[in-house]
The first five atom37 places (N, CA, C, CB, O) and aatype in JSON, in Angstrom:
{
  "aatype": [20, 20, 20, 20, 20, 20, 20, 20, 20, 20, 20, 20, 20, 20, 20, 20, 20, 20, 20, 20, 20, 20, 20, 20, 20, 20, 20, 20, 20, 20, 20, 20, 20, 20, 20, 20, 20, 20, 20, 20, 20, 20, 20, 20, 20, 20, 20, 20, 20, 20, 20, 20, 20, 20, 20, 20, 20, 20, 20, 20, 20, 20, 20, 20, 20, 20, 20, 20, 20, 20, 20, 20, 20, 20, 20, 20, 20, 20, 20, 20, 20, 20, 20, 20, 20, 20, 20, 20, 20, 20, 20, 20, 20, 20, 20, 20, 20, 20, 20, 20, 20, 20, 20, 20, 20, 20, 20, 20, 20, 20, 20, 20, 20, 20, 20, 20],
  "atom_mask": [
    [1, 1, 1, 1, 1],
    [1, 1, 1, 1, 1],
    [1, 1, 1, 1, 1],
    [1, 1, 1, 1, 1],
    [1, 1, 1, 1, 1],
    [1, 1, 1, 1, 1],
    [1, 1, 1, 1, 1],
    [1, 1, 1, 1, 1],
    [1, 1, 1, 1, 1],
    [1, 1, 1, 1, 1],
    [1, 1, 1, 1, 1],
    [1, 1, 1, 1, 1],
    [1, 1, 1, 1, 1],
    [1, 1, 1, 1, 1],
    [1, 1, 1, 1, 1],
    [1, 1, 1, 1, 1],
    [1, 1, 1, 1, 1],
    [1, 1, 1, 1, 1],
    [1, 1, 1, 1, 1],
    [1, 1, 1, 1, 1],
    [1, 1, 1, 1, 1],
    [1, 1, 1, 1, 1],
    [1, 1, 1, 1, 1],
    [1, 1, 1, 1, 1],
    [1, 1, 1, 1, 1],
    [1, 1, 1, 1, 1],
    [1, 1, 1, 1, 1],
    [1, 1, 1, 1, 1],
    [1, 1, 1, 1, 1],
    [1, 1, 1, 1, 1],
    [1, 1, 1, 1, 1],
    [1, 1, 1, 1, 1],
    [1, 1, 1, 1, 1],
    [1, 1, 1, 1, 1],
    [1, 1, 1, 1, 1],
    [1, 1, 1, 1, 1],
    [1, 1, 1, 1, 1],
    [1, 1, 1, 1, 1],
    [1, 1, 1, 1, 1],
    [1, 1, 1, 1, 1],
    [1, 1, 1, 1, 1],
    [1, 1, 1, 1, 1],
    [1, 1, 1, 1, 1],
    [1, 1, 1, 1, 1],
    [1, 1, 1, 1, 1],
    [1, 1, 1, 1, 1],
    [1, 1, 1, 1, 1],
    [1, 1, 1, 1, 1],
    [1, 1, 1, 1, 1],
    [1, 1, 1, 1, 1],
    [1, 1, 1, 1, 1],
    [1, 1, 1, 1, 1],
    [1, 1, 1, 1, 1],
    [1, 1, 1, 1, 1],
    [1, 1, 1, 1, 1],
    [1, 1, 1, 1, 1],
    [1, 1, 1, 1, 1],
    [1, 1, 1, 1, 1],
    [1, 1, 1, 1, 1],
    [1, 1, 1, 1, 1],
    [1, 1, 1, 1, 1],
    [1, 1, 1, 1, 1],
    [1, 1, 1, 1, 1],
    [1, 1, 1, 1, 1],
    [1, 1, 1, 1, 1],
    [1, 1, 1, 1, 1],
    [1, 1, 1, 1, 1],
    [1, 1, 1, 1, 1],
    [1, 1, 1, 1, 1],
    [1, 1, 1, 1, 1],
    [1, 1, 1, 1, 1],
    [1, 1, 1, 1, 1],
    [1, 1, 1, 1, 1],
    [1, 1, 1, 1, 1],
    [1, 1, 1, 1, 1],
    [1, 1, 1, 1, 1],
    [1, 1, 1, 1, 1],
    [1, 1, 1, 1, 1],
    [1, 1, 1, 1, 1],
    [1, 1, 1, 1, 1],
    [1, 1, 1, 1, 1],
    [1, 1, 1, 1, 1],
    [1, 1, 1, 1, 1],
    [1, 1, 1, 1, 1],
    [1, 1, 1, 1, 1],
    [1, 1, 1, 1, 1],
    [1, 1, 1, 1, 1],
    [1, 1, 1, 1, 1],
    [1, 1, 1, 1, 1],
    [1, 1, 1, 1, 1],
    [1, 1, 1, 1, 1],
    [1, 1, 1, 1, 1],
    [1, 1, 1, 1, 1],
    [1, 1, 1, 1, 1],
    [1, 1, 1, 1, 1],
    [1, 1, 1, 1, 1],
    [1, 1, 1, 1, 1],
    [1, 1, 1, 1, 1],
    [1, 1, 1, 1, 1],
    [1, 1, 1, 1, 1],
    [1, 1, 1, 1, 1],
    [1, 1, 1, 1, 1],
    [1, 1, 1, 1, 1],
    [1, 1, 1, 1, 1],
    [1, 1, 1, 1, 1],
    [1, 1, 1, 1, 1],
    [1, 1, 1, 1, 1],
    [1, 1, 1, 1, 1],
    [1, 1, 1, 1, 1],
    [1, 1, 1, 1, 1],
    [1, 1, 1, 1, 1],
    [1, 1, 1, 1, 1],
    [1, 1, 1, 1, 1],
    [1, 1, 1, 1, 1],
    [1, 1, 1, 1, 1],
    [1, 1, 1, 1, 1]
  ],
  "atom_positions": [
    [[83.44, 113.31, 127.85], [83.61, 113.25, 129.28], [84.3, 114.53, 129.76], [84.41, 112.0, 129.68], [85.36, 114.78, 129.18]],
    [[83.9, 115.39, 130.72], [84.53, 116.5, 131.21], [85.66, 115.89, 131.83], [83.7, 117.36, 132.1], [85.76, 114.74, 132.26]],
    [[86.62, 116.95, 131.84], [87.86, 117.13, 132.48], [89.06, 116.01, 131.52], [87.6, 116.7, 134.3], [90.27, 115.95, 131.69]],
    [[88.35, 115.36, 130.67], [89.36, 114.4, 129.71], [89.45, 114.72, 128.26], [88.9, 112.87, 129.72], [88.49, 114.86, 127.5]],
    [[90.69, 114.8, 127.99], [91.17, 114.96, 126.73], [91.3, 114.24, 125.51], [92.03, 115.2, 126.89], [92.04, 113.34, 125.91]],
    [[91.09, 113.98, 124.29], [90.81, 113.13, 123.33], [92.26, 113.38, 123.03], [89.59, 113.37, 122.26], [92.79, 114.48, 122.92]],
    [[93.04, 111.8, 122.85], [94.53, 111.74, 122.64], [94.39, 110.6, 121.81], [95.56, 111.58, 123.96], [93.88, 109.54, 122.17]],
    [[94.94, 110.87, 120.51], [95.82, 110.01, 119.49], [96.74, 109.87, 118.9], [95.6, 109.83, 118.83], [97.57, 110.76, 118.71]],
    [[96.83, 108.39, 118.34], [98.6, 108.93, 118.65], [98.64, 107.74, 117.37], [99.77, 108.57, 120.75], [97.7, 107.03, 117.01]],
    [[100.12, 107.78, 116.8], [100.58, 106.46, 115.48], [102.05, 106.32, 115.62], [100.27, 106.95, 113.56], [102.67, 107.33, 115.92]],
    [[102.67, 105.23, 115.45], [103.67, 105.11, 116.05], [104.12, 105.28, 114.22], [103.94, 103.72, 117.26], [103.5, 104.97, 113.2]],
    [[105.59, 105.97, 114.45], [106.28, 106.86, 113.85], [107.61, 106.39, 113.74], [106.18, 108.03, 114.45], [107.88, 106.39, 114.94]],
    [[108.97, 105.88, 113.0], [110.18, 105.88, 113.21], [110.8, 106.42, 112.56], [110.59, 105.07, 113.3], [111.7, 107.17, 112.94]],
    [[110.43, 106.12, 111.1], [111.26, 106.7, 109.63], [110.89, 108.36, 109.37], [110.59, 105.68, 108.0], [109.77, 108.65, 108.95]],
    [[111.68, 109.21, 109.59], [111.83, 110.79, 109.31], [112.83, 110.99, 108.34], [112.23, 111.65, 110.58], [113.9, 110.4, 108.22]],
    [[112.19, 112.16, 107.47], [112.65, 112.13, 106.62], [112.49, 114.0, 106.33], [112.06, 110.95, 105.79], [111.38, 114.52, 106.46]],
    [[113.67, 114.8, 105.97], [113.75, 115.78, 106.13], [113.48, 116.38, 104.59], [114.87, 115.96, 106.88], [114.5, 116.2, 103.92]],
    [[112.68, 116.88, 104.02], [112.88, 117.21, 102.54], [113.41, 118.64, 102.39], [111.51, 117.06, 101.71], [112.68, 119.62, 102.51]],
    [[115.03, 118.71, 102.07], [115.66, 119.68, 102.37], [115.45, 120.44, 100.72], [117.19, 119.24, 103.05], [115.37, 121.67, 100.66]],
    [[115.42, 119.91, 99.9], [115.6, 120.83, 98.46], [113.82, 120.59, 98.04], [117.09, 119.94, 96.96], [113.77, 120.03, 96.94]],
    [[112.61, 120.82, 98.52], [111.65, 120.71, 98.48], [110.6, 120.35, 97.36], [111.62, 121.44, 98.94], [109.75, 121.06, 96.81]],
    [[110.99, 118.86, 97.18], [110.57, 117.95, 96.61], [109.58, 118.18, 96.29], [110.61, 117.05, 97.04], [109.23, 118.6, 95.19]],
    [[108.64, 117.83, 97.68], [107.16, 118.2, 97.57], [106.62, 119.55, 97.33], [106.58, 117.86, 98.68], [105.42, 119.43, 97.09]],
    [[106.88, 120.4, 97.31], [106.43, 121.53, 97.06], [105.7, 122.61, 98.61], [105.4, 121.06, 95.88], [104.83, 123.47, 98.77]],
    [[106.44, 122.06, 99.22], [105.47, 122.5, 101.02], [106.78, 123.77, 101.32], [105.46, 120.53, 102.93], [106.59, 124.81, 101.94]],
    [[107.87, 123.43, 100.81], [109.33, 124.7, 101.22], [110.11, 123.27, 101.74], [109.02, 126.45, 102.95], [109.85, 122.09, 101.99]],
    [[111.42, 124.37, 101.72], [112.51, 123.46, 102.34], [112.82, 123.0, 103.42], [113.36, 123.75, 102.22], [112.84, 123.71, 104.42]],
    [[113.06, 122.0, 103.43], [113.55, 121.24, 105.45], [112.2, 121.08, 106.33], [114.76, 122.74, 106.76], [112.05, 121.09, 107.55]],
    [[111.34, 120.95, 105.33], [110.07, 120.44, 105.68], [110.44, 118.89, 106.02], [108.94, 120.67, 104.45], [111.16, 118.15, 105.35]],
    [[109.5, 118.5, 107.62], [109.68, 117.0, 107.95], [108.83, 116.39, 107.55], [109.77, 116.6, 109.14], [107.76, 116.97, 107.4]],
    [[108.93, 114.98, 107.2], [107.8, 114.25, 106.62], [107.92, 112.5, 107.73], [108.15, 114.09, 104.48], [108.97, 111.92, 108.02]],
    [[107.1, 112.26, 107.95], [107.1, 110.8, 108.47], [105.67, 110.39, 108.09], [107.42, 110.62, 110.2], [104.68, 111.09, 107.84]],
    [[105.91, 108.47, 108.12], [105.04, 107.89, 107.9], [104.33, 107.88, 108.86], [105.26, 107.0, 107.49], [104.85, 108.19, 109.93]],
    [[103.3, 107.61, 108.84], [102.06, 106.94, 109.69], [101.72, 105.44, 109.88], [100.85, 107.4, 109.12], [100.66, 104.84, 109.71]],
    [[103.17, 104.91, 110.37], [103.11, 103.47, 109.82], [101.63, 102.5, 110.32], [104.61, 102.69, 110.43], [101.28, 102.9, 111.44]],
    [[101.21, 101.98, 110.09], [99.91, 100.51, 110.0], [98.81, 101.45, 109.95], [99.67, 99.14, 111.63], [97.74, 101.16, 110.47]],
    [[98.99, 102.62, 109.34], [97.74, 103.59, 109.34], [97.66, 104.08, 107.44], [98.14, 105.26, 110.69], [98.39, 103.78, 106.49]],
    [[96.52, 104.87, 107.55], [96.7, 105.19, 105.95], [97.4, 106.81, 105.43], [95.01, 105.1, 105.28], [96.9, 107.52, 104.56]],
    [[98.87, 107.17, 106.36], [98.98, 108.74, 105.8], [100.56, 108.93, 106.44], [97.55, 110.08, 106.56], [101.29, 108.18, 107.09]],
    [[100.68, 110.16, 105.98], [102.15, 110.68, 105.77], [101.63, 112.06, 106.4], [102.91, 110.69, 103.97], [100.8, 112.88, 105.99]],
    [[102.43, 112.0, 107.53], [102.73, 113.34, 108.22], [104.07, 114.74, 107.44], [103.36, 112.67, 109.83], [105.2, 114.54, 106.99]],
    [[103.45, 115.8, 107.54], [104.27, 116.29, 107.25], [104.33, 117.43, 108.03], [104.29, 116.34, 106.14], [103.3, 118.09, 108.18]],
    [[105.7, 117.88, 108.73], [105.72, 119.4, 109.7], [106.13, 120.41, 109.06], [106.66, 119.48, 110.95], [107.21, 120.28, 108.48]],
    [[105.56, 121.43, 108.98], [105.36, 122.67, 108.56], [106.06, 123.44, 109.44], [104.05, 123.02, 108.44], [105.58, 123.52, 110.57]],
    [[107.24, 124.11, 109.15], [108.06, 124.76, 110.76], [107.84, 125.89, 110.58], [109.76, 124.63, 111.14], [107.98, 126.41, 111.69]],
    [[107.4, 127.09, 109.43], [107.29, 128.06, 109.23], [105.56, 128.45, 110.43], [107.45, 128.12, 107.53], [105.08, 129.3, 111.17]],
    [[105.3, 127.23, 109.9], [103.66, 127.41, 110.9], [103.53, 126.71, 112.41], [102.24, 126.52, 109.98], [102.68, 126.92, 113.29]],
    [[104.67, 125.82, 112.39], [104.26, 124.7, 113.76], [103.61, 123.93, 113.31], [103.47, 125.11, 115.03], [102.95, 123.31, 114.14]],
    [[103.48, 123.65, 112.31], [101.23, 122.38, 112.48], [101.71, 121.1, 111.73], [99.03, 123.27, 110.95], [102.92, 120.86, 111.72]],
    [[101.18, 120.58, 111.35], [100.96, 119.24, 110.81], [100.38, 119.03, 109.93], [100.52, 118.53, 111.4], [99.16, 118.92, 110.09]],
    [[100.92, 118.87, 108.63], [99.76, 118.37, 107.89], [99.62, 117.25, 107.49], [99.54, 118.9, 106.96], [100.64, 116.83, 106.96]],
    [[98.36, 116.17, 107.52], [97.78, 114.77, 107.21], [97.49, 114.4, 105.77], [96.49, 114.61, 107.93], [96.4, 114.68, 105.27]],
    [[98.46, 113.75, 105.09], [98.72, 112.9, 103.51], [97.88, 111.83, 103.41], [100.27, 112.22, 103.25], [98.69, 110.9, 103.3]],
    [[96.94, 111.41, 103.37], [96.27, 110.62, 102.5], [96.09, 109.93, 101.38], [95.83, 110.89, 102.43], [95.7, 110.59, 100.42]],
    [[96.29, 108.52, 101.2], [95.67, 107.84, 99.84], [94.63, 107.51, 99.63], [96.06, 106.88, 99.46], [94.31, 106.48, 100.23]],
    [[93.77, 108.03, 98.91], [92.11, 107.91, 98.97], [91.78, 106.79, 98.02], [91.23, 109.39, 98.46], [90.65, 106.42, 97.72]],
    [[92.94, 106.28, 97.58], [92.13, 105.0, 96.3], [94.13, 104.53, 96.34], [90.96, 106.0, 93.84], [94.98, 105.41, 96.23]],
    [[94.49, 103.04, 96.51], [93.63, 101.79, 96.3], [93.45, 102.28, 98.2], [94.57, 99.83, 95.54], [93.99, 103.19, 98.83]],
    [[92.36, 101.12, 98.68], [91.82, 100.78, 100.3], [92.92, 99.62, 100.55], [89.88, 100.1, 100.5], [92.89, 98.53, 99.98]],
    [[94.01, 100.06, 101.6], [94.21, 100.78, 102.16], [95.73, 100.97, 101.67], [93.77, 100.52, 103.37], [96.06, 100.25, 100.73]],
    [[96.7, 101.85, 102.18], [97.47, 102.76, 101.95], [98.45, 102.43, 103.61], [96.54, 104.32, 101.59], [98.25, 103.18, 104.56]],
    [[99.43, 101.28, 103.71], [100.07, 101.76, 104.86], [101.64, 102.3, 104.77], [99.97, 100.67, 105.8], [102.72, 101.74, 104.61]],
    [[101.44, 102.94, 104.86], [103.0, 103.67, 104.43], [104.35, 103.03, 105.11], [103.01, 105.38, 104.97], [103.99, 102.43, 106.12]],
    [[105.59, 102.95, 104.95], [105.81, 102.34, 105.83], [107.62, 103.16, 105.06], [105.11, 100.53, 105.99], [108.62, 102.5, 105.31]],
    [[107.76, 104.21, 104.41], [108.77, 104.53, 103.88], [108.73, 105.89, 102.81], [109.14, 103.33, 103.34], [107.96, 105.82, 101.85]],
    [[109.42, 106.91, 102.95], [109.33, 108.03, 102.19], [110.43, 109.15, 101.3], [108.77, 108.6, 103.0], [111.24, 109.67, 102.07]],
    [[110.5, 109.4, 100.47], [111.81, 109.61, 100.13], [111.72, 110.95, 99.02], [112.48, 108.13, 99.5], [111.51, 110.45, 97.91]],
    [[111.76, 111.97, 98.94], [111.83, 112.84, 97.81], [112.39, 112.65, 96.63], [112.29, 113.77, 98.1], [113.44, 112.06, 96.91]],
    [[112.33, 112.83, 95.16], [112.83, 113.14, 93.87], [112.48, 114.32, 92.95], [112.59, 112.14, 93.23], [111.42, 114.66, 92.42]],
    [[113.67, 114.83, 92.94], [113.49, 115.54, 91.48], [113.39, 114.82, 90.08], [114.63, 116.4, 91.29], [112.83, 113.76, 90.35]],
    [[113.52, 114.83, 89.39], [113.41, 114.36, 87.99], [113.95, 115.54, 87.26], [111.88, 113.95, 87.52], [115.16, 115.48, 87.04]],
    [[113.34, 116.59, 86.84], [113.59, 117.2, 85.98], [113.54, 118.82, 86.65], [112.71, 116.76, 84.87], [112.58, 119.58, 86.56]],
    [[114.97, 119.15, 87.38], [114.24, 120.52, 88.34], [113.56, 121.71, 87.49], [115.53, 121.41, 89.32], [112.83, 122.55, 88.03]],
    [[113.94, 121.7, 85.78], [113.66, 122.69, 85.25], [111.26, 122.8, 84.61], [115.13, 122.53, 83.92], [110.47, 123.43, 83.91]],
    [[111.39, 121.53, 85.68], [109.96, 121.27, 85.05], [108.68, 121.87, 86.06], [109.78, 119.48, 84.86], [107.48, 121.97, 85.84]],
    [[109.33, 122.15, 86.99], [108.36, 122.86, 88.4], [107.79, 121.7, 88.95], [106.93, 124.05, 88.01], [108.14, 120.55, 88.69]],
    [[106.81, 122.08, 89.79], [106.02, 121.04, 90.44], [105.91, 119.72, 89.75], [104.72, 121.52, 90.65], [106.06, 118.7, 90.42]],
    [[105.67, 119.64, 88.61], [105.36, 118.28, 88.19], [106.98, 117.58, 87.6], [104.01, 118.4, 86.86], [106.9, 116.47, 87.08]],
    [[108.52, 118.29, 87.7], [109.1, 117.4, 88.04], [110.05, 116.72, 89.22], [109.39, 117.47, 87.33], [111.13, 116.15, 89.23]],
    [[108.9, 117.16, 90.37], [109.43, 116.77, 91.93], [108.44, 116.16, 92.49], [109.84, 117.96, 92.92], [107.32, 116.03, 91.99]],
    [[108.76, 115.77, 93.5], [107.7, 114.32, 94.35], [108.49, 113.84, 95.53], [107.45, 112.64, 93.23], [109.69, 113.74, 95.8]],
    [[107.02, 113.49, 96.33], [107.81, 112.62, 97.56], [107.36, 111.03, 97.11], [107.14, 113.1, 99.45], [106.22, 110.64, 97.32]],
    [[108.21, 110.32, 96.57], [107.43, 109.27, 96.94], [107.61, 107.89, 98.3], [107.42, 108.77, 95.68], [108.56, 107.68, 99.04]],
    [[106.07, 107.06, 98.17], [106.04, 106.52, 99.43], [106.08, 105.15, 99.08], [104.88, 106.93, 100.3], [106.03, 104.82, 97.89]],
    [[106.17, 104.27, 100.05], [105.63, 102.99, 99.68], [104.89, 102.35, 100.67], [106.6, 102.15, 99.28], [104.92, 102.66, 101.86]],
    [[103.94, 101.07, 99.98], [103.2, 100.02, 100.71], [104.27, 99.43, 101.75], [102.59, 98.84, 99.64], [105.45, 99.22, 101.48]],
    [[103.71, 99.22, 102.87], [104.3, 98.15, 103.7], [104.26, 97.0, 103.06], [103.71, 97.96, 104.95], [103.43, 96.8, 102.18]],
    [[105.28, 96.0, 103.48], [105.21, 94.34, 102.94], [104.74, 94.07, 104.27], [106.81, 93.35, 102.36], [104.75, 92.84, 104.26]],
    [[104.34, 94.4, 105.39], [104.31, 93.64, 106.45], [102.61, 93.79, 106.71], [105.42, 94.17, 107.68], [102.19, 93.55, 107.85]],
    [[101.96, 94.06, 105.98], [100.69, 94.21, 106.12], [99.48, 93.99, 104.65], [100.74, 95.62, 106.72], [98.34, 94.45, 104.67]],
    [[99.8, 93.54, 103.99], [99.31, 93.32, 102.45], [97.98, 92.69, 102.4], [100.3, 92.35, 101.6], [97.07, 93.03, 101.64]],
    [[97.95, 91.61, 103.4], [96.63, 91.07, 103.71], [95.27, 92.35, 104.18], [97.0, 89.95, 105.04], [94.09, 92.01, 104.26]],
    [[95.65, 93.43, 104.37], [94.83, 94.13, 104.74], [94.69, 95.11, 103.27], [95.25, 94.73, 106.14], [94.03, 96.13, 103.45]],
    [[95.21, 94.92, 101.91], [94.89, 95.93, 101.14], [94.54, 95.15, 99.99], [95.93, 96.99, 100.98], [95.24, 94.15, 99.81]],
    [[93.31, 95.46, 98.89], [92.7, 95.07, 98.3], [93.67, 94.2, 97.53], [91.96, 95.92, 97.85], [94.84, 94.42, 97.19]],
    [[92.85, 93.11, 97.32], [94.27, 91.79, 96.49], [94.28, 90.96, 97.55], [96.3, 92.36, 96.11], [94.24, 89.76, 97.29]],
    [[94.33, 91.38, 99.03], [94.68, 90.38, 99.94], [96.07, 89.96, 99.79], [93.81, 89.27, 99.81], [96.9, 90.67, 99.23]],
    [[96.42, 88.46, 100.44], [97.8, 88.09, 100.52], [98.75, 88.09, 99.25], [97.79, 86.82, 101.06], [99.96, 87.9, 99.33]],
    [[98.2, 88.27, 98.31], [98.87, 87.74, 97.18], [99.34, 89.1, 96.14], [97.79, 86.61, 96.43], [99.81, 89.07, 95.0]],
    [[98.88, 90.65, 97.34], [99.47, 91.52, 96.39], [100.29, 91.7, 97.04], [98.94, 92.59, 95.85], [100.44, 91.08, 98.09]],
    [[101.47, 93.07, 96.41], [102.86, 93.02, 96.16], [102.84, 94.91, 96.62], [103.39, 92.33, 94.24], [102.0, 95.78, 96.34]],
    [[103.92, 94.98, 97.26], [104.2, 96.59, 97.55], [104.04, 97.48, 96.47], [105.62, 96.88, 97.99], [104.39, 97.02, 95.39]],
    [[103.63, 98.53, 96.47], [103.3, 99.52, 95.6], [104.33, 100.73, 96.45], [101.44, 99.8, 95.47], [104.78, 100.75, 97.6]],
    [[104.45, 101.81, 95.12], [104.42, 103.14, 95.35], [103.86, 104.1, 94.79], [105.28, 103.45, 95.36], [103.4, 103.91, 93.66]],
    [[103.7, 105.56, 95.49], [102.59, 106.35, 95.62], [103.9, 107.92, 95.39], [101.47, 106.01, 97.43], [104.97, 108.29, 95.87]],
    [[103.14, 108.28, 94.59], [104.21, 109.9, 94.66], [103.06, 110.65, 94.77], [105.37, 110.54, 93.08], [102.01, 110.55, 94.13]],
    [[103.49, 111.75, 96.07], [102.53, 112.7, 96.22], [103.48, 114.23, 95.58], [101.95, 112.69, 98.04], [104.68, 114.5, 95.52]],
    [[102.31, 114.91, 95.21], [102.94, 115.78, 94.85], [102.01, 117.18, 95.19], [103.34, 115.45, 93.49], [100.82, 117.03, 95.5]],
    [[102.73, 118.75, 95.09], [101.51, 119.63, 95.35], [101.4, 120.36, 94.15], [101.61, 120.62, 96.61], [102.46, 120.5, 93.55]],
    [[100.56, 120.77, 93.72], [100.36, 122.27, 93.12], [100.65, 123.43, 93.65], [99.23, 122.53, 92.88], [99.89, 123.47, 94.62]],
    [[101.28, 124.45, 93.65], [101.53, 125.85, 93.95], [99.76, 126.3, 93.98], [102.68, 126.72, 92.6], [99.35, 127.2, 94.72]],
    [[99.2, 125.81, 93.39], [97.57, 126.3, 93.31], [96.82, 125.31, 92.5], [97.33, 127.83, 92.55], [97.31, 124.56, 91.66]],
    [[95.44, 125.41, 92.9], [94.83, 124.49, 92.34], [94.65, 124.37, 90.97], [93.88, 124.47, 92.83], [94.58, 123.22, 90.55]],
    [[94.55, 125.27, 90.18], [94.09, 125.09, 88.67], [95.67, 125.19, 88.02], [92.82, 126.51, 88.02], [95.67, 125.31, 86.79]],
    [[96.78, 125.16, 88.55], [98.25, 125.39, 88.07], [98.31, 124.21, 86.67], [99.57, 124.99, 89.57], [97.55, 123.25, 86.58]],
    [[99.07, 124.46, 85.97], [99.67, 123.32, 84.59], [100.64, 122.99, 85.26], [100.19, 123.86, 82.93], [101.45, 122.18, 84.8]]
  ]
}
């Protein structure tokens, strides 16, 4: 439709600042859920932008909580993570139906794609 703008929007509460950079994006990077949706926002301040986190397997993924860990700082990327979790308030909508149980999800990046 001319003269109208395509606006979407996900309601948002839990922010979460990853100051010693967990995920691998840099430091004091923001992260929020995408709560009753399937993804994890994360703000990029060096760029302004946004980038959209995804769980592509199990169907569906509602985030509803997010939290960084190191493990092992001397291990690089693979010993840091953000991890997330399933909502309890929505379970009937993810494979299992009523009778499954919250999960968590650690996302993590590579410095590059083919990295060890």
């Amino acid at each position: 439709m001319a003269g109208q703008s395509r606006i979407s929007a996900d309601w948002t509460y839990i922010v979460v600042v990853d100051r010693f950079n967990t995920m691998g994006l840099g430091e004091n990077v923001v992260t929020t859920t995408g709560t009753n949706s399937d993804s994890m926002y994360v703000f990029l301040p060096k760029t302004k932008t946004w980038l959209t986190l995804r769980v592509p397997y199990p169907q569906t993924y509602y985030a509803r909580g997010n939290d960084g860990r190191i493990d092992d700082p001397n291990a690089g990327w693979k010993g840091r993570g953000m991890w997330s979790n399933y909502g309890n308030t929505n379970n009937w909508h993810i494979e299992g139906g009523k009778e499954s149980r919250s999960k968590m999800v650690k996302f993590q990046m590579r410095p590059n794609p083919l990295a060890d």
